[in-house]
N, C-alpha and C positions, 0 to 999 in steps of 0.2 A: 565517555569514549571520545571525548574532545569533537564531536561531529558539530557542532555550536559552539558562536562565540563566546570568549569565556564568559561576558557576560549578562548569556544566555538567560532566562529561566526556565522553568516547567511550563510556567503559561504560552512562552515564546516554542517550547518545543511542543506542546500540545496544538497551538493556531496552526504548524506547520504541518503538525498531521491532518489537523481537520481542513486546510487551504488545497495539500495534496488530492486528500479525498474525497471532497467535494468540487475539485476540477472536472471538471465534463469531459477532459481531453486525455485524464489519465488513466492505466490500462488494470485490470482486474485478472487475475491470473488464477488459478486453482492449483493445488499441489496435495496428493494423500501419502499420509506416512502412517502403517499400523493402522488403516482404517479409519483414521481421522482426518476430516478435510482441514487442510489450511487455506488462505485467500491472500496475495499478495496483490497492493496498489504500487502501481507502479506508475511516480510523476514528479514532478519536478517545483524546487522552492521559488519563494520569490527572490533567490539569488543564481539561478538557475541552476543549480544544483540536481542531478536525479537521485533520488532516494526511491527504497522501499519501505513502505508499511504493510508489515505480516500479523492477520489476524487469526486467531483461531475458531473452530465451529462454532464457536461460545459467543462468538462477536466480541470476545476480548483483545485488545492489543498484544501480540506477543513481545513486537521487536518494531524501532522505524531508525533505518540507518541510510549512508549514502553508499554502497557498494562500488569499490573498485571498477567493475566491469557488468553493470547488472545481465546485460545478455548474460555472459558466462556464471553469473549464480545462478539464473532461473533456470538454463538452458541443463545443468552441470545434477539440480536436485528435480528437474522433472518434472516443472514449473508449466501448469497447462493455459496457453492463453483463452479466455473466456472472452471478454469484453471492452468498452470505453465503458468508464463510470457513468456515464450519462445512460448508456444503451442500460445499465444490473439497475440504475436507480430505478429507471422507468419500467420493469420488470416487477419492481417490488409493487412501483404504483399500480400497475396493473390488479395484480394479485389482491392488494386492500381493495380496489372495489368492487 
């Protein structure tokens, strides 16, 4: 989708997702379609760039692009704010002990 230099790789768009989603600063969203949850992070590259990364209940990657306007896509499909990733991480750590 040309969202990366051309020359880009997989590994380079992979550190960008895990950079995104391991920011402390960036935002976790929820979204149900048909009864399935989705999980948007929502944050920004080391180019400052804002992207989102949408996961599905599976903890699979569905999609991580840079959206024109991300208010207006989250706002637009229903997009529930939950969180900072720091506050879901710490959530999970809880729960493991």
């Amino acid at each position: 989708m040309r969202h990366l230099a051309e020359s880009a790789t997989i590994a380079d768009y992979e550190q960008l997702i895990y950079d995104i989603v391991n920011d402390g600063r960036s935002v976790v969203y929820l979204y149900v379609f048909r009864g399935r949850h989705y999980y948007a992070v929502r944050g920004f590259s080391k180019e400052n760039d804002e992207w989102l990364v949408i996961f599905g209940q599976n903890g699979i990657i569905e999609t991580a692009f840079p959206p024109e306007s991300p208010d207006n896509y989250l706002e637009h499909r229903g997009f529930v704010h939950l969180a900072r990733t720091v506050e879901v991480l710490g959530w999970t750590k809880e729960v493991n002990n």
